[in-house]
N, C-alpha and C positions, 0 to 999 in steps of 0.2 A: 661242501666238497663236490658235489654232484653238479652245482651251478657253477665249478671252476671247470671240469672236465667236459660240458657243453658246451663254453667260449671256445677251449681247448682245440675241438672235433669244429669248431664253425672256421675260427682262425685256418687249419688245415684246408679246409675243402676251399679257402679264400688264394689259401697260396699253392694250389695245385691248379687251380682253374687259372690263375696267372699265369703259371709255366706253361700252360697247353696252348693259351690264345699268344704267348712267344715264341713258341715252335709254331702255331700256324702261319705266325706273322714272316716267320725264318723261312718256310718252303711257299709265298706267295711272293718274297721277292727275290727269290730264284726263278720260278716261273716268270717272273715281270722281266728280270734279266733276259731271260730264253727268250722271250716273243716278242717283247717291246722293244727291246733295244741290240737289237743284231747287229746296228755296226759299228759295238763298243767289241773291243779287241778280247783276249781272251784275258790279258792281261789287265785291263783295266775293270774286268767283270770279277777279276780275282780279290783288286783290290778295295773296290766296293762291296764285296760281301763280306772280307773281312771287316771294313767298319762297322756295316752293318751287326756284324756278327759280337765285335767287341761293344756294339751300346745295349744290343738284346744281354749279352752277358755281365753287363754292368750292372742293367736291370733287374735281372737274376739274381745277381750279388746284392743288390740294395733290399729285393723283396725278403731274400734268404737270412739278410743280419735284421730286417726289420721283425721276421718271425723272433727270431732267438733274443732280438731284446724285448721284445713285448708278450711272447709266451715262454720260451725257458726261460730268461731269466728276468721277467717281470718282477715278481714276488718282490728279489731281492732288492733289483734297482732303487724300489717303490720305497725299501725303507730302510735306506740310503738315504736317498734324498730325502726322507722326514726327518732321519737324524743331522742333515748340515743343514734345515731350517729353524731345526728348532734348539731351545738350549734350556738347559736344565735351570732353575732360580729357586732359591733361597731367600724370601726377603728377609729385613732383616726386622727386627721387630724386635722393639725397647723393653729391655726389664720394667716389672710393673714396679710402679712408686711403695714408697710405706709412707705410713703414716702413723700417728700417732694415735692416745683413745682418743683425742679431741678435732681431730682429724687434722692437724699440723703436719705440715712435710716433714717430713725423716729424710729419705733420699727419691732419686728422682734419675732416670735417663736423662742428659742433656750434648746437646752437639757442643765437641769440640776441635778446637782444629791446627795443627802442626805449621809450620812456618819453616819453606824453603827461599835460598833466594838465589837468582844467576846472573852474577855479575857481565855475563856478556850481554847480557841480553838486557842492558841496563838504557833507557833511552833518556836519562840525564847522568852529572857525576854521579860516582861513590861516594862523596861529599854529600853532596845532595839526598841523595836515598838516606844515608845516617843518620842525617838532620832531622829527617824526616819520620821514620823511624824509631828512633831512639824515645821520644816523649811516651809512643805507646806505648810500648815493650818495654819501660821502665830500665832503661840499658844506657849504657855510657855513649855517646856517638862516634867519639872518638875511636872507642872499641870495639865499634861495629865497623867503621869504615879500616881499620885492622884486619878484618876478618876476610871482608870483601877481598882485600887485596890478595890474601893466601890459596883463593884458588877460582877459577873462573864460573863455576857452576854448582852446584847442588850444596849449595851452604844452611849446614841447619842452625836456624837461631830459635826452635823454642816450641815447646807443646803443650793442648792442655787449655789454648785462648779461648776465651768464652767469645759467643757471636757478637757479644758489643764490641771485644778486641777486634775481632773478624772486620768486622763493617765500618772500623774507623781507617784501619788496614783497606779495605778496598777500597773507601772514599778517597784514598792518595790518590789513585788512576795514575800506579807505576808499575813500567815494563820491569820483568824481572820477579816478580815476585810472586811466590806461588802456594797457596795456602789448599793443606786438604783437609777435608772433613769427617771425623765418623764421631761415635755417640759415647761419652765417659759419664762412671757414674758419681752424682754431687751430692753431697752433704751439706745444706744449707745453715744447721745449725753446729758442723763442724763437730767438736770435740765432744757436744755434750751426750750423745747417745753411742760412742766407739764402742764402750765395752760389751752393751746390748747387740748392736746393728752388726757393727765388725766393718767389712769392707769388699771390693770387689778390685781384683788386679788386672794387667790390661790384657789378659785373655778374658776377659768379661765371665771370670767366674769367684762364687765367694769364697774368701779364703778363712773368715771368722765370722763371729756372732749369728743372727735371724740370715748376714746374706749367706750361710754356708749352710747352716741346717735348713732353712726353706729353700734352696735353688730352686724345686720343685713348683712351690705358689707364685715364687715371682718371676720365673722363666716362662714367659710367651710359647705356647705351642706352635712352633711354623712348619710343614710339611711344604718337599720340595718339590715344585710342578714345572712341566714343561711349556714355555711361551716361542708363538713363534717370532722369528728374528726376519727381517731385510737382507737383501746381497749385501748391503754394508754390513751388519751386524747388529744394527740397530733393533732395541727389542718392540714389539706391537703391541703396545698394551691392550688395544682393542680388541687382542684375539683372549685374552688373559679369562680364567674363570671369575667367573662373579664372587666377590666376595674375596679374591683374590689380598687385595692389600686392606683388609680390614683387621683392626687391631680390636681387643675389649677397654670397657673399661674398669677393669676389675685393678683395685689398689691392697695391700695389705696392711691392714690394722695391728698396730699391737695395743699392748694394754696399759704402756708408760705414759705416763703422764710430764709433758716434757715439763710444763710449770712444778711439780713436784719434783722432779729432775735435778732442775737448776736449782732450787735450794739446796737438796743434796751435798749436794759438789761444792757448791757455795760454802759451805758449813763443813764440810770434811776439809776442805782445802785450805781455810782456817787454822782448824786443827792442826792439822800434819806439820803448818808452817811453823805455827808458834812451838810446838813439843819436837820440831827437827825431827820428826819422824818418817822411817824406810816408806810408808805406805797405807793405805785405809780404803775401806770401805762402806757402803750404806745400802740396806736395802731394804725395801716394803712393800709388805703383801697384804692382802683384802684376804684374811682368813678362811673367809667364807668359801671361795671359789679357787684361792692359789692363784686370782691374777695380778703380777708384780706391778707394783704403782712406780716404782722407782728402783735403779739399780745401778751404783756407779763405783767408781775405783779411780786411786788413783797413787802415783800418777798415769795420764792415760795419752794419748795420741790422735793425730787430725785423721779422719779418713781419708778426703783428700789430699791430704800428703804422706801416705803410707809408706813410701818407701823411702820418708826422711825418720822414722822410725824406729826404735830399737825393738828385736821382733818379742822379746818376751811381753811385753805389752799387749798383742794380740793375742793373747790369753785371758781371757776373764776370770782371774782367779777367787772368786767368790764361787764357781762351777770346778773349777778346776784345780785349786791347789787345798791339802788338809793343814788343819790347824788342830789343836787341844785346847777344847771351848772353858774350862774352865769352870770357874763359880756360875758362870749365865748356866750350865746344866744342871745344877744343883734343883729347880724349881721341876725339871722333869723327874729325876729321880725320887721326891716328895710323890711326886703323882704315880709313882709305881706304887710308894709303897702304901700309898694311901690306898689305890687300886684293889691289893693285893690286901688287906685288910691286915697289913704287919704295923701301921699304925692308926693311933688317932690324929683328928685335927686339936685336939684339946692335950695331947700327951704332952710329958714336959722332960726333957733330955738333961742330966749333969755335962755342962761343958767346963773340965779343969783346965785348958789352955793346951791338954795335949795325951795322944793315947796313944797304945804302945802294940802295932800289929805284926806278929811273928818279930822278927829281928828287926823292925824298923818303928819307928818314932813320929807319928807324926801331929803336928802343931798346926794352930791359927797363923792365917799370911800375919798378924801385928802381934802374935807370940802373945796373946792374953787371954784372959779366961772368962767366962760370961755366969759359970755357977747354972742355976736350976732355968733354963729357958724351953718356951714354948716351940711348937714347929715353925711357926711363920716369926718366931724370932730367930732360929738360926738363919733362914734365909733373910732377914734386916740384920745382922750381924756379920752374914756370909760365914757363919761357924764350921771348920773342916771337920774340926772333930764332934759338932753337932749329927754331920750328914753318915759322917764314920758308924755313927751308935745306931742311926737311922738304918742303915743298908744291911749293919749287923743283925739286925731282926729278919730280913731277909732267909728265903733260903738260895742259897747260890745258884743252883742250875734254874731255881723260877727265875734270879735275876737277871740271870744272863737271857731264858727266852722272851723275857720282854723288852729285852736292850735290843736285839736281834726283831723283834716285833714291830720294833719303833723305828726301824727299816738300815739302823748299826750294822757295818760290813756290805752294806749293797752302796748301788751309787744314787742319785735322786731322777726317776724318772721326769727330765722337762726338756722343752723343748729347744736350748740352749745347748752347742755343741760343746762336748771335750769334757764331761763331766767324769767324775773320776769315784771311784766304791771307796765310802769311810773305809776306819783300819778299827780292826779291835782284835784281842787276843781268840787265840780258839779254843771253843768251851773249856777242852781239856785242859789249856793251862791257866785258865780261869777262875775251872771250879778247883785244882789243887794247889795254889797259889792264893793264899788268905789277901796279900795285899794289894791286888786286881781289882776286888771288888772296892776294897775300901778306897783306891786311890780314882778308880772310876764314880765313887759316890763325891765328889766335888769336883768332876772331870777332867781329869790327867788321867793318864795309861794308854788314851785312845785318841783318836783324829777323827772328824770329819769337816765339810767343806762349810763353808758359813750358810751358803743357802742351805744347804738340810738342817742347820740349825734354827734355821728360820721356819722350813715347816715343819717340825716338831715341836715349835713352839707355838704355831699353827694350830695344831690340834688343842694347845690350850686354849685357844680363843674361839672355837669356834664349838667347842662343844664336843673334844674327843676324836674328831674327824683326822684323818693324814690323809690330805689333797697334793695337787699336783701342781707346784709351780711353774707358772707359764708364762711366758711373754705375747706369744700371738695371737689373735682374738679372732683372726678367719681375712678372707678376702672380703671386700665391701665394694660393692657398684655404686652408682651415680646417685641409684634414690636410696643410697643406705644401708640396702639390705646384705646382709651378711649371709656369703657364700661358703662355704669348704672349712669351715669352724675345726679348729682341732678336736679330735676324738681323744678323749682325756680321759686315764683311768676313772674309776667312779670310785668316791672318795671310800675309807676304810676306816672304820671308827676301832679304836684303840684305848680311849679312856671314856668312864662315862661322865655324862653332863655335872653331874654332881660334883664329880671330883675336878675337873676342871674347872668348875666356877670357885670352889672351894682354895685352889691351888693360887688362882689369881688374885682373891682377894687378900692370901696371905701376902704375892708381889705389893700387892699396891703399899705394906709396910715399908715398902725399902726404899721405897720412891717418895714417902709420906713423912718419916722422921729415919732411912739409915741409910743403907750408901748412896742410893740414887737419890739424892734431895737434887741433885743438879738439872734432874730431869722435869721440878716439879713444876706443872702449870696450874695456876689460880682457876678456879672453876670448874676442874674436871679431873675426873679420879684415875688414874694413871698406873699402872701396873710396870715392873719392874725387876732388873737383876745385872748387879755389875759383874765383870770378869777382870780378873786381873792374872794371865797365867803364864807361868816361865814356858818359853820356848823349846825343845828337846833340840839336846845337842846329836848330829852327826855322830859323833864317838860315842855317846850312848848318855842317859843322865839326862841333867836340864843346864844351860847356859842362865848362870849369875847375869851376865851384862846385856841380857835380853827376854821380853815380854811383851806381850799381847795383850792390850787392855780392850776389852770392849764391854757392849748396853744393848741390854736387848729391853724391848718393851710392847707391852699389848692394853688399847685402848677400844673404846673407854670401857672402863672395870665391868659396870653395871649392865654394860652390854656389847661383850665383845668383839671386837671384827679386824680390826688392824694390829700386825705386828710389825716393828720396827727396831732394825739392827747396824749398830756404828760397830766398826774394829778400826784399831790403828794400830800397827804394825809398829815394834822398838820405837814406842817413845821417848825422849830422853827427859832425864829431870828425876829429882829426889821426888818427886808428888805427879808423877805421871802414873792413875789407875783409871779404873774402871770408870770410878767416877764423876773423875775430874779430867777424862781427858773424852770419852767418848761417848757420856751422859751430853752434854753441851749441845755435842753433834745430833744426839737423839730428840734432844726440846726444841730444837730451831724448823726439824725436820717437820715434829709433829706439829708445830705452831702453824708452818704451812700446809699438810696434810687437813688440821682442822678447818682453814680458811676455806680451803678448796672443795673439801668435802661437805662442808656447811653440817658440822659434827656437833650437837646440842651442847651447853656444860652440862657438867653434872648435880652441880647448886647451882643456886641464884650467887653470883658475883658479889663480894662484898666491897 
């Protein structure tokens, strides 16, 4: 401040000493008038000092506006002119890629580029150009040179070309055509990762899957800086900050595994075909840690062609829509009451084919009766009214705070968007409602989503734990190393080791000689649990002419880690169950899971 008011006082004493040496200059050629030149008339002495007078005064005027533009109103001028040199920029900078755990593309920024053309400005026919034309852009000729005709300029034929289209396009070297460029994002491997990844629309943001809930990791930080520009407009890069146009190379991982993936899908799609059924799903998780191996649905949709899509599809409803899990729950409610020391592993239950709670009746899905069975025979039987006698030993408010424990009525913390809170009644009419329980002990009464079925069944394989299903594994630079890793609840044990190891080897019955034999693989011990359950009707009840069959399973027995889950939605067919329709999908799955994970047997091979 004090070095601007110094210029200030110097400027002044600059333009005062000016006006003084023009006044002296004004009364010496008056004098020079008076002496020098006597026999100029009075009239022409008039007219010369007016000139004079009007260039001293001009002088004046020019010193006077020079003050006021370089001390009053410098400041401003100054930055003025820095704002019409310089211009604000944004670059623009690529969403970062995903990849896979094996480090395969998932999706990727790639330049793409839109297709004008202007027929006047055409320097052969519109014949010619069509001809021409036409082979790239995979288009009729005929109906191109149609088009040309309807108007002289700004004709769009088409968006979306990859740069090979681009540069067959410019190797024509034809007037007329005019192709511009920005960046859409690609899906290399297409349909198989939609339901996970999701998509991104053409305001470049995600609308589903990893791209909607991480915007965050795979959005490039850009911050907007000023460069300066030429009288043309032209921008300088050389004035630009260093580091200016550098991008990272940080990619995002997740934890699919696209080769287990594609078997999946493979093998669900199958399914669905032959039993005409609405829909299905598959999904597998590493016990251990809740990271998903695989996760598909279907039917499902192109990401790159999303808006040829019907949009319920962009839903992943294995997050997002509830179902009533059926007999596959039947193995956790074992583990409560096992927990809770309401039974033994060795008790033995009278199953008469059907038992009688408050005003209601309820029977085995094949209306039979099994007599004096053990626990890990009702679940090889799938017995309703085994699990019935089971839950009856309960007491009802314990049962309900461990349903409620097993995280029932919330929704599943994961990193997958649009995840939605199972349903289940509330305590109150739970504990005064005798048939809640019992219809919840082979699960019916309640919903939740298939993945929370998966990690609850989770925790039988891993030792009691309820981990956090994930798909993202962090960002990953060049040499590997893993950046910005999700912060993941710390897992929450719920059952103890005993009784989960104990739970599973009863599964592995049902997979060994009773309903999941479909699931059995030679060599290795295999845990198990069919579902077969009616759909709940809209008006209230269950729909006869619809069910949900699915398999759930957790390998290997002897040492837990992997659990895997088929459903198929309304199958059709007199013999569409649990076991024979989403067992199938579950042996194909693991048959590949074991290859991949290079998963010991559990004998020697005979």
């Amino acid at each position: 401040m004090q070095k601007s008011s110094t210029k200030t006082k110097e400027y002044k004493f600059i333009a005062r000493k000016f006006i003084k040496k023009q006044q002296a200059g004004l009364q010496n050629i008056r004098t020079f008038f008076d002496s020098e030149v006597p026999e100029l008339t009075a009239n022409m002495k008039t007219r010369l000092f007016l000139v004079w007078g009007l260039l001293i005064a001009s002088g004046l005027g020019l010193g006077l506006n020079l003050y006021n533009l370089q001390i009053v109103r410098g400041p401003e001028l100054k930055k003025r002119a820095r704002r019409q040199q310089m211009v604000a920029v944004r670059p623009f900078m690529p969403r970062r890629p995903m990849l896979d755990r094996n480090l395969d593309l998932v999706a990727i920024d790639r330049p793409a580029y839109t297709l004008y053309v202007h027929p006047k400005l055409f320097g052969k026919s519109r014949e010619y150009v069509a001809q021409k034309l036409a082979p790239i852009l995979n288009q009729d000729a005929e109906d191109l040179e149609k088009k040309f005709a309807k108007q002289k300029s700004g004709i769009f034929l088409g968006s979306n070309f990859s740069e090979e289209i681009a540069d067959r396009i410019y190797d024509l070297r034809l007037d007329g055509l005019d192709l511009s460029k920005k960046y859409s994002r690609f899906y290399p491997q297409q349909k198989l990762f939609a339901d996970v990844v999701g998509y991104v629309n053409s305001d470049r943001r995600g609308q589903a899957g990893v791209e909607y809930s991480q915007e965050k990791l795979l959005e490039r930080s850009s911050k907007t800086l000023r460069i300066s520009k030429t009288g043309k407009g032209t921008l300088m890069p050389d004035y630009a900050p260093q580091g200016f146009f550098h991008t990272d190379d940080l990619r995002l991982q997740l934890t699919i595994d696209s080769r287990l993936q594609r078997s999946a899908r493979t093998a669900l799609s199958k399914q669905i075909k032959k039993f005409k059924a609405k829909r299905g799903a598959v999904i597998v998780m590493d016990a251990w840690d809740g990271s998903l191996l695989a996760m598909v649905s279907q039917p499902t949709y192109n990401p790159n062609q999303y808006s040829q899509a019907d949009i319920p599809l962009f839903k992943n409803w294995t997050v997002a829509d509830l179902y009533e899990p059926g007999s596959t729950f039947k193995p956790l409610n074992v583990a409560i009451a096992l927990e809770t020391g309401s039974i033994q592993p060795n008790d033995v239950v009278n199953d008469s084919g059907a038992i009688k709670v408050a005003d209601h009746t309820i029977r085995n899905a094949e209306l039979k009766s099994h007599g004096n069975i053990t626990i890990a025979e009702i679940l090889k039987h799938s017995s309703n009214v085994g699990m019935v006698k089971i839950i009856q030993k309960l007491n009802t408010p314990t049962y309900y705070d461990w349903l409620e424990r097993m995280g029932l009525g919330q929704a599943v913390d994961t990193d997958l968007p649009f995840a939605v809170a199972s349903q289940l009644k509330t305590q109150e009419e739970f504990i005064n409602s005798p048939i809640e329980p019992a219809t919840t002990s082979f699960g019916q009464g309640f919903s939740i989503t298939p993945l929370q079925l998966v990690q609850i069944h989770g925790a039988l394989a891993n030792g009691g734990k309820l981990v956090t299903p994930h798909v993202v594994k962090g960002l990953i630079d060049g040499k590997k190393q893993i950046h910005d890793s999700p912060n993941l609840p710390k897992p929450r044990q719920i059952f103890s080791p005993v009784t989960t190891q104990t739970v599973v080897e009863m599964m592995e019955i049902v997979v060994a000689n009773g309903t999941g034999k479909a699931a059995k693989i030679p060599g290795y011990r295999i845990a198990g649990k069919t579902g077969t359950a009616q759909k709940a009707s809209k008006s209230g009840g269950y729909r006869s002419d619809a069910r949900i069959t699915s398999f759930v399973s957790i390998l290997p027995v002897e040492l837990p880690r992997y659990v895997v889950l088929a459903l198929v939605d309304e199958p059709q067919g007199a013999h569409a169950y649990g076991g024979t329709v989403a067992a199938p999908i579950v042996k194909s799955v693991m048959e590949a899971l074991i290859s991949l994970e290079k998963i010991a047997p559990s004998q020697p091979l005979n």
